[in-house]
C-alpha positions in Angstrom: -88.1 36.6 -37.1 -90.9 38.4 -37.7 -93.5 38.3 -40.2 -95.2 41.9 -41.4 -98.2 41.2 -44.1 -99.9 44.2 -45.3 -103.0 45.5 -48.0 -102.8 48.9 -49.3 -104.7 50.7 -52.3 -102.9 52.3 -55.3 -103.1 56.0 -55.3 -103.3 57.7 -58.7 -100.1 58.0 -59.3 -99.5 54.6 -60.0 -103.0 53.8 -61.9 -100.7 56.3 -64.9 -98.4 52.8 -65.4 -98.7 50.5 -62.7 -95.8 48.0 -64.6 -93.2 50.4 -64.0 -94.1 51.5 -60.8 -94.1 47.7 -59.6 -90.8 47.1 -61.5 -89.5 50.9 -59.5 -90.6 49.8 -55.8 -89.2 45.8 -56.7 -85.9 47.4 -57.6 -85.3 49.7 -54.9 -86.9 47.3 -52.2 -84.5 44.4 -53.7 -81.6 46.8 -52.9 -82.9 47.6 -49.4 -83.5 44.4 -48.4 -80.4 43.4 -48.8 -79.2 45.6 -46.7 -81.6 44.5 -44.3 -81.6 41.2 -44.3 -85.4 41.3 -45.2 -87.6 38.9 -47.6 -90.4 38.9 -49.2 -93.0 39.5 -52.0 -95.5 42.0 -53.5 -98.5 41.3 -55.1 -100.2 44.2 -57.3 -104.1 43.6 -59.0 -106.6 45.6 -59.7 -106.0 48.8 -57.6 -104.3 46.9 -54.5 -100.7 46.0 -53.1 -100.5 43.1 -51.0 -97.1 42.5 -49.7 -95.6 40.4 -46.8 -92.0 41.2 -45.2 -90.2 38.4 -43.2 -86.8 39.4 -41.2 -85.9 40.9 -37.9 -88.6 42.8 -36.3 -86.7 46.5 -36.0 -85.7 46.1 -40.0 -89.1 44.8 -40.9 -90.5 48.1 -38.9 -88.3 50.2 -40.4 -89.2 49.0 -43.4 -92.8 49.2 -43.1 -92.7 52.9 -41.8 -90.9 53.9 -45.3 -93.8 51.9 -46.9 -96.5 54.2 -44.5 -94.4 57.3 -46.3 -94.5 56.0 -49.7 -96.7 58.4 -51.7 -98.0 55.2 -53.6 -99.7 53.4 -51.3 -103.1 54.6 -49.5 -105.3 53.2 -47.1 -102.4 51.0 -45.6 -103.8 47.6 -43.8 -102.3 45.6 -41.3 -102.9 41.8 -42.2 -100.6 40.1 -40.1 -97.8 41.2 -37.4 -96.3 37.6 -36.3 -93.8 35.6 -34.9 -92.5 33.5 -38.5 -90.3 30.2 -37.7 -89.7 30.1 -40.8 -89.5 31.9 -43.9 -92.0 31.4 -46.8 -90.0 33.9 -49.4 -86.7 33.1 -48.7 -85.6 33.0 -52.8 -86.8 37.0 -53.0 -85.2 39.8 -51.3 -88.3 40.9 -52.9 -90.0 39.9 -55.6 -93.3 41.5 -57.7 -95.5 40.3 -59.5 -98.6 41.8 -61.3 -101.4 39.6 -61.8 -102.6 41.6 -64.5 -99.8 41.0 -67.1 -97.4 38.1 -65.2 -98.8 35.5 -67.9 -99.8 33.5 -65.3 -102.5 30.7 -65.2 -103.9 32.1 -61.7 -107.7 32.6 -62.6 -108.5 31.5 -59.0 -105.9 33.6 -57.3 -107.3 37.0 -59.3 -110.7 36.2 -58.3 -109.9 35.4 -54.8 -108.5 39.2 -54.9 -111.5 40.2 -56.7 -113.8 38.7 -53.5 -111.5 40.0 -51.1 -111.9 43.5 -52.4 -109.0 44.2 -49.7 -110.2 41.9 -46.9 -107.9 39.7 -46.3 -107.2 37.6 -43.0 -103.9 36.4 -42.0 -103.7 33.2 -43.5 -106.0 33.6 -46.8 -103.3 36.7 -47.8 -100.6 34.2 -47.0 -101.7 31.2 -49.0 -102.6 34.0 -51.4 -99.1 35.3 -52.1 -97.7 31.8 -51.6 -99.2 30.6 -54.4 -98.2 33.2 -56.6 -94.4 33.1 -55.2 -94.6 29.4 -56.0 -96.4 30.1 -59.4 -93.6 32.7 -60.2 -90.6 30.6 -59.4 -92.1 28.0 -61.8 -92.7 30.7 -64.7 -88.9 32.3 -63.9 -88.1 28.2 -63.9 -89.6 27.4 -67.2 -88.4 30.8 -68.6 -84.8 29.9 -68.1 -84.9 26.3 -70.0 -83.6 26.0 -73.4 -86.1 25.4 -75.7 -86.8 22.2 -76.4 -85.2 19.9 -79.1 -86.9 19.3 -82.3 -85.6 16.3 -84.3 
């Protein structure tokens, strides 16, 4: 399996509504995927995408080449083009989250973006997006309870 992890900046286009534009690339990446048998998760802040694909190399190529098309992403980044044992987003045919409105307590996450300013290495963009997959999960966790019972 291979693991694809990439940083791109946001062209204008998306700066007009960045929410939707996330919630348009989750949706029709959710339905690729599928397809694909592809996983994985996209992180958008502050002018930037950072996304990592897991799945068989020629689908997460493939994949990655539509990205390289996509009129929303510029200045497109390799991060990380590995061998994966094991897949870190296996719960997501893709998921998206935005770190500017996901209501998430992940001041140390956005200013680890902040210092980046796109410079990731292989690992640090890894833990990165782990820890807001894991974040996530326990927001879309929390979000699903019944509220609690007042007596």
């Amino acid at each position: 399996m291979r693991r694809f992890i990439y940083v791109s900046r946001w062209t204008e286009a998306v700066h007009a509504d960045p929410d939707l534009v996330l919630q348009q690339i989750v949706a029709r990446s959710i339905r690729n995927n599928r397809m694909h048998d592809i996983t994985g998760f996209l992180l958008a802040y502050d002018g930037l995408f950072l996304q990592a694909l897991e799945g068989p190399k020629a689908q997460v190529e493939a994949a990655y080449a539509r990205i390289e098309q996509d009129p929303r992403h510029d200045r497109l980044t390799i991060i990380d083009d590995s061998v994966a044992n094991a897949r870190q987003f296996r719960d997501w045919n893709m998921c998206g989250v935005s770190l500017d409105d996901a209501g998430l307590s992940l001041a140390a996450a956005r200013q680890s973006v902040i210092a980046a300013q796109g410079r990731f290495d292989a690992t640090g963009a890894l833990d990165l997006l782990r820890d807001v997959a894991l974040a996530e999960a326990r927001r879309e966790r929390a979000a699903a309870l019944p509220p609690p019972q007042r007596g």
